[in-house]
C-alpha positions as CSV (number, residue, x, y, z in Angstrom):
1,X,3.5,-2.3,17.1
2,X,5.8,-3.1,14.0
3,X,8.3,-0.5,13.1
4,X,10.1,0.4,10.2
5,X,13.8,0.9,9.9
6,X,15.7,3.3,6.7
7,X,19.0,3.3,6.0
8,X,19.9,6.9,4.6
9,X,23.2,7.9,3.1
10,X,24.1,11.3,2.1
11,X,26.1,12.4,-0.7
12,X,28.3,9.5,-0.6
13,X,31.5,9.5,-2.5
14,X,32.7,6.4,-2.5
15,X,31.0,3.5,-4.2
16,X,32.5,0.4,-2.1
17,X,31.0,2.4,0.9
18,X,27.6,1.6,-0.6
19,X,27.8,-2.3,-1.4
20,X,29.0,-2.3,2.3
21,X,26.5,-0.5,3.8
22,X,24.0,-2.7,2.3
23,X,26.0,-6.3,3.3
24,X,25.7,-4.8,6.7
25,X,22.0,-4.1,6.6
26,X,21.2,-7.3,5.4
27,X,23.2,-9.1,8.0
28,X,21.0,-7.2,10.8
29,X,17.6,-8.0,9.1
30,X,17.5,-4.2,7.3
31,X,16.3,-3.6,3.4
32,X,15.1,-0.1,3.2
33,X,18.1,1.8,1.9
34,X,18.1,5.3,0.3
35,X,20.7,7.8,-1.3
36,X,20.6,11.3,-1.3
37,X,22.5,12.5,-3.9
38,X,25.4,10.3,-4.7
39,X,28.7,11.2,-6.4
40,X,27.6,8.1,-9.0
41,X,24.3,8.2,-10.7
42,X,24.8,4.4,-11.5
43,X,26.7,4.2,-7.9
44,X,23.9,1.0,-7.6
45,X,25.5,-1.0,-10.7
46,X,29.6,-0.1,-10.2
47,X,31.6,-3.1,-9.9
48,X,33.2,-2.0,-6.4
49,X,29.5,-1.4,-5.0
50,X,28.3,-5.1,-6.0
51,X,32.2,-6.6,-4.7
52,X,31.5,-4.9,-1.3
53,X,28.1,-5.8,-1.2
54,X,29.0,-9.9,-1.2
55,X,25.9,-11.1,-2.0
56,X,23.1,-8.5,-0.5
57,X,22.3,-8.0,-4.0
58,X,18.6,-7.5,-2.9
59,X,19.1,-4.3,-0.9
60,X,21.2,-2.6,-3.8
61,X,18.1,-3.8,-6.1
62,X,15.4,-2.3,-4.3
63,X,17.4,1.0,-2.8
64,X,16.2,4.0,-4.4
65,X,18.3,7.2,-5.5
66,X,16.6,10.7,-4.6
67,X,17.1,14.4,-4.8
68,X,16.8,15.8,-1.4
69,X,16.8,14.9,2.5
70,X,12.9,15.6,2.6
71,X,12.1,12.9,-0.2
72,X,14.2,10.7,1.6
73,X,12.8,11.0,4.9
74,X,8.7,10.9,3.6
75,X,6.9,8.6,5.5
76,X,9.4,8.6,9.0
77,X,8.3,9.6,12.2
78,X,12.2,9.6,14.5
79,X,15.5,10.3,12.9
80,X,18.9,9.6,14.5
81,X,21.5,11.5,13.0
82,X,25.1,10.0,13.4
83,X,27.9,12.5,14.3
84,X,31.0,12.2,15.4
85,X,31.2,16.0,16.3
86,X,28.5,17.2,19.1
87,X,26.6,20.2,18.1
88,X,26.3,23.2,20.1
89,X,22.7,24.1,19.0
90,X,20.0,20.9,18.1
91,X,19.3,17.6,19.1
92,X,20.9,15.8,22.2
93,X,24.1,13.8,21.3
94,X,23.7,10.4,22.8
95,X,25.6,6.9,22.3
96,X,23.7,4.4,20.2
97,X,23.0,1.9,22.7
98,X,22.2,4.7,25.6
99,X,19.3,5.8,22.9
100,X,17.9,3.0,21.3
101,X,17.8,0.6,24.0
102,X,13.8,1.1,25.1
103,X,13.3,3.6,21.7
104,X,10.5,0.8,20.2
105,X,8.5,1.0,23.5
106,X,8.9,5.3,23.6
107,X,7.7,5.3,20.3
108,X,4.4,3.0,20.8
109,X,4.0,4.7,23.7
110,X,4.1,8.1,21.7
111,X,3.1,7.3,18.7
112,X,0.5,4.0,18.8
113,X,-2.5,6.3,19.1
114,X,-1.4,8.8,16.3
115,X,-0.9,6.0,14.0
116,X,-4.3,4.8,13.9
117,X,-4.9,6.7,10.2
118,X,-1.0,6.0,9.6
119,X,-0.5,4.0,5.8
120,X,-0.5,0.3,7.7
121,X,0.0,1.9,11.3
122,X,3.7,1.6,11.2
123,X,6.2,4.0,12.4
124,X,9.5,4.7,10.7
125,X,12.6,5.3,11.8
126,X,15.3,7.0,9.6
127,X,19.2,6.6,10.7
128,X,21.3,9.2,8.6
129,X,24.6,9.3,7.9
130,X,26.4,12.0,6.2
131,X,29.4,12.1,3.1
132,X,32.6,10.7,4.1
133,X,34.7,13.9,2.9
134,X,32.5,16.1,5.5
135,X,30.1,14.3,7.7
136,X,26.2,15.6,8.1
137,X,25.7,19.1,7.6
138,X,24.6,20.7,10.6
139,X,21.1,21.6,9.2
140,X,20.7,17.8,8.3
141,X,21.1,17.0,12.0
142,X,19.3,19.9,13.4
143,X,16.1,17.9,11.7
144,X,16.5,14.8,13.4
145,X,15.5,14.0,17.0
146,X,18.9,13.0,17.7
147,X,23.0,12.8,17.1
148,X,24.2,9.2,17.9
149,X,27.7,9.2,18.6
150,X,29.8,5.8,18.2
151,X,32.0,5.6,21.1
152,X,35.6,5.5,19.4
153,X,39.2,5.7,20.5
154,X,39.6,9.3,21.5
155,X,42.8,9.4,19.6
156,X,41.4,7.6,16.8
157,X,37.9,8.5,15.9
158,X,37.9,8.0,12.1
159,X,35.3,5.1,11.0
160,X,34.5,3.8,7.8
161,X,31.0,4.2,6.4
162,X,30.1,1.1,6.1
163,X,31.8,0.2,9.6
164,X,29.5,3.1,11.1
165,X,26.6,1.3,9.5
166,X,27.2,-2.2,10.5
167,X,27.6,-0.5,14.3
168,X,24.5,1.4,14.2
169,X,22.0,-1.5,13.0
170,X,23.7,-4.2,15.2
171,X,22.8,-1.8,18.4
172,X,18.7,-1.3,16.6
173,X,18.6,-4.7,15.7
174,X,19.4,-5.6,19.9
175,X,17.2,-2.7,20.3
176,X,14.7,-5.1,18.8
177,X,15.2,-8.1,20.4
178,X,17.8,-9.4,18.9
179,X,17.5,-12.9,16.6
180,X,18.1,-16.2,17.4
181,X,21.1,-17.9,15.4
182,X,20.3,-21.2,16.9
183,X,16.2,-22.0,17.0
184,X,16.7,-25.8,17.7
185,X,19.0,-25.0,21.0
186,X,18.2,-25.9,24.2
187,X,17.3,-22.3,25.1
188,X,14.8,-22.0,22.2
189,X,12.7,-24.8,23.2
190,X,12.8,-23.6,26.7
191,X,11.5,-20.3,25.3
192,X,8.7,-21.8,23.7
193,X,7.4,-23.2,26.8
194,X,7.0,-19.1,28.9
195,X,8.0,-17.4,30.8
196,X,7.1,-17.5,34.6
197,X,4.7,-15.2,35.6
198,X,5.1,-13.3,38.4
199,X,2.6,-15.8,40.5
200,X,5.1,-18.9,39.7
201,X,8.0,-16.2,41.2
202,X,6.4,-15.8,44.4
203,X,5.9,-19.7,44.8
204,X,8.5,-20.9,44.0
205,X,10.1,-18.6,46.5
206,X,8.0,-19.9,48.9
207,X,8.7,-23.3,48.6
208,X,12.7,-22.2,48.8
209,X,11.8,-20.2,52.4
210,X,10.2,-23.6,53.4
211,X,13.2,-25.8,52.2
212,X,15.7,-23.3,53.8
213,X,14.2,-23.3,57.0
214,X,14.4,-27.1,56.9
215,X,18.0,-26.6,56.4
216,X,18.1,-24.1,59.3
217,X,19.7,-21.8,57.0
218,X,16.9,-19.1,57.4
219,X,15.8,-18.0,61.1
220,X,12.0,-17.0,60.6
221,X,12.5,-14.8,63.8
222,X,15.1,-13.0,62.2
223,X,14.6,-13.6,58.2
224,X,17.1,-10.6,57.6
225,X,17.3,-9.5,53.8
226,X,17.9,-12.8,52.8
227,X,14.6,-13.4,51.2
228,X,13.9,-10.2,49.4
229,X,18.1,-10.9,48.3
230,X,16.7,-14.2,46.9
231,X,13.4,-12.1,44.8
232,X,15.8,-10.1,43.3
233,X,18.1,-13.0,42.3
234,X,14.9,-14.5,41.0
235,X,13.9,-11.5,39.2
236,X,17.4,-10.7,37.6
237,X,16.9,-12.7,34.8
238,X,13.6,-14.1,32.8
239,X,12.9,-17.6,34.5
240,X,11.2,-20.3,32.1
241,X,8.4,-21.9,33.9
242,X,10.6,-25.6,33.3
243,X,13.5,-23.8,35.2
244,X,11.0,-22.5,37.9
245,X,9.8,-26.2,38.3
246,X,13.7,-27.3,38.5
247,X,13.6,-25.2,41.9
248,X,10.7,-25.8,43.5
249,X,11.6,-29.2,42.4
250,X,15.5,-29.0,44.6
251,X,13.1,-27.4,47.2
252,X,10.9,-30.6,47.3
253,X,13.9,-32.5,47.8
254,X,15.2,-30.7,50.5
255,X,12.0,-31.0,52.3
256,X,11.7,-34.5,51.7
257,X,15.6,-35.4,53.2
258,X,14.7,-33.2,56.2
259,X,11.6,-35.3,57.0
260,X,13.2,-38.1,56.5
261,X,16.1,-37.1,58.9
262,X,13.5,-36.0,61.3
263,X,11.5,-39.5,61.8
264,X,14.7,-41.3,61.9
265,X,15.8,-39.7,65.3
């Protein structure tokens, strides 16, 4: 399921905090940027907005100025809060990357069926972050469904704006898989080719258990852990099927040199 992502900023003071916000949503992939109540009406065209901005010209030009949280929010179905100050009453206060790691699957998984009548069937997430004189009022966060909190040097826990910003859409963009700076590496063309299912796993595990009791490194009689050690170390990380054929490929090799050993004696 697709997802959108907002940007929201309330009643920000300081115009350079804007053009910075939105260089750091572009450089994660994000456009959708709203204002709730600037200091600046024309905070969009001020010359320190567009310096800070270096070059996401695009976000300023399509972010919208509104009124109030609720028009700002229309349309979003999970809102993360950012505060550095735990509340004692309303949402849980969580670090960004404890929350958003696994939040696109929650929210399919809670909101796929719902969307079904949804305006293109996509839900929206909202990330909110308050003025920089006084943070997010408490009944701003008591709306959302949670209050991220950067983790910061406990003696120093101030954070710029647009600092806060870049933070919090590098952990959703991860959250989202991520991007891929370098599509014609090796890795990318090994991604192209799969991943091995779990059926190429087991095999290929086989063949090792065969190769290692060539080696007499494994006892069948007494197999130990060793091969449940070796699914696990298989398992760790997503094997392309190439990479899978590399081992079942040293495997053959072993199996091979051991024969050959054997009818030479």
């Amino acid at each position: 399921m697709t997802l959108s992502t907002r940007f929201i900023l309330l009643n920000t003071s300081h115009a350079g905090n804007v053009g910075a916000t939105a260089r750091a949503m572009k450089v994660m992939g994000f456009s959708d940027l709203v204002l709730v109540a600037p200091r600046w009406a024309n905070v969009l065209r001020r010359d320190e907005t567009i310096q800070r901005a270096s070059g996401a010209l695009d976000v300023l030009a399509n972010a919208k100025i509104v009124d109030t949280l609720d028009q700002a929010i229309d349309g979003l179905h999970h809102l993360c809060a950012t505060a550095m100050t735990p509340r004692d009453f309303g949402p849980p206060t969580s670090t960004p990357r404890a929350w958003l790691s696994g939040l696109p699957e929650r929210l399919a998984a809670d909101h796929g069926p719902a969307m079904a009548n949804a305006p293109q069937g996509i839900p929206g997430v909202g990330f909110l972050f308050g003025s920089e004189r006084f943070g997010m009022r408490n009944e701003d966060v008591y709306r959302c469904h949670v209050a991220l909190q950067i983790p910061t040097n406990p003696q120093f826990g101030s954070l710029n704006l647009g600092a806060a910003v870049q933070v919090i859409a590098y952990e959703w963009r991860m959250a989202l898989g991520g991007f891929s700076n370098n599509p014609d590496s090796e890795s990318s063309v090994a991604s192209s080719q799969g991943i091995a299912d779990a059926a190429a796993i087991t095999g290929a595990l086989q063949h090792w258990e065969q190769a290692l009791i060539a080696l007499d490194f494994l006892d069948p009689a007494s197999p130990k852990k060793l091969l449940p050690r070796l699914n696990q170390l298989l398992n760790r990380y997503p094997l392309q099927n190439d990479e899978v054929q590399i081992l079942r490929g040293i495997a053959n090799a072993i199996l091979g040199q051991s024969a050959k050993n054997n009818n030479s004696r």
